[in-house]
C-alpha positions as CSV (number, residue, x, y, z in Angstrom):
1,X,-48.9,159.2,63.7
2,X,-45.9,156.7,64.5
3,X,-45.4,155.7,61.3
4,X,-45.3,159.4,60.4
5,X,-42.9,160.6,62.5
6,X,-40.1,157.7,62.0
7,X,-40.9,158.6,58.1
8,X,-39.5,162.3,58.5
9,X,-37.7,163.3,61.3
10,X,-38.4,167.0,61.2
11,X,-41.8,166.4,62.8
12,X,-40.2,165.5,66.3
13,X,-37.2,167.8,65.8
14,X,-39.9,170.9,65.1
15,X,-43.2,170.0,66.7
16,X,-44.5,169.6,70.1
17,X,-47.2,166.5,69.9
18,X,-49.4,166.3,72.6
19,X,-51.9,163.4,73.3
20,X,-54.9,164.2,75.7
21,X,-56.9,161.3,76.3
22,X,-60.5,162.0,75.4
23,X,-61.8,159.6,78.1
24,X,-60.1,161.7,80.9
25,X,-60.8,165.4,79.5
26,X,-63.5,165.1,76.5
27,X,-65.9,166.8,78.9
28,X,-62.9,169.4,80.0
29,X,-62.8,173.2,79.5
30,X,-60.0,172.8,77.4
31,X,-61.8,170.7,75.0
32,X,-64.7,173.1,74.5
33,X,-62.3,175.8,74.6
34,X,-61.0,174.8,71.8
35,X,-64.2,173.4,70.1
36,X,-63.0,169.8,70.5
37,X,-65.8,167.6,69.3
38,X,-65.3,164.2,69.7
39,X,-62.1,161.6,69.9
40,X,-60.3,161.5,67.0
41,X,-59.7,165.1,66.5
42,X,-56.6,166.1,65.3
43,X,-55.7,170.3,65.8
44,X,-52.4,172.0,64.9
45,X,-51.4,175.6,66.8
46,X,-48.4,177.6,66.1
47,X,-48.6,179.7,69.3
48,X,-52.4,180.4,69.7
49,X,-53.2,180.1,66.2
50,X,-54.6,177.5,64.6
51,X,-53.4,175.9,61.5
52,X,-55.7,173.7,60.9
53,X,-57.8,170.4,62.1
54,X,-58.9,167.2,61.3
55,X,-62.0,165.5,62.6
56,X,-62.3,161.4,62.8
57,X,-60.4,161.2,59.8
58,X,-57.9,158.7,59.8
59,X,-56.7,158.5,56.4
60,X,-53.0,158.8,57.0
61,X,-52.7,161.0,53.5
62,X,-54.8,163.7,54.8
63,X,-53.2,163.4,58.5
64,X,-50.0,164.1,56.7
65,X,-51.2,167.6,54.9
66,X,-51.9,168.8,58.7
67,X,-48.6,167.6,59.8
68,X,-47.0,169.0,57.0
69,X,-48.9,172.4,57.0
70,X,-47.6,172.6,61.4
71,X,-43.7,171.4,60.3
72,X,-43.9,174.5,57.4
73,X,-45.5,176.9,60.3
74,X,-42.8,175.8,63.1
75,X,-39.9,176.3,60.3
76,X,-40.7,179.7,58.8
């Protein structure tokens, strides 16, 4: 996600990132709330909608796409 983020700038200038460490609230109501499965889960909201998610995949192409799809949300 670093790498990311110093790549296009519009990410931080448009999107809120929040990291919620799985160790500490994996078991939480938020988590199955929000259907959380496992670490490594990846989930983009505009408001209380959600764009999308990605699930223990860290191939940095596909992370991007759900990035991108959350910068085009927060900008329209």
């Amino acid at each position: 996600m670093k790498s990311l983020k110093e790549e296009n700038a519009a990410y931080a200038e448009n999107i809120v990132f929040i990291d919620v460490d799985w160790d500490t609230y994996g078991n939480s109501v938020m988590a199955d709330r929000l259907k959380i499965p496992r670490r490594s889960t990846l989930v983009a909201f505009k408001g209380k909608q959600e764009i999308g998610r990605i699930v223990a995949d860290t191939s940095k192409r596909n992370i991007k796409k759900l990035v991108d799809a959350a910068l085009n949300a927060a900008t329209a």
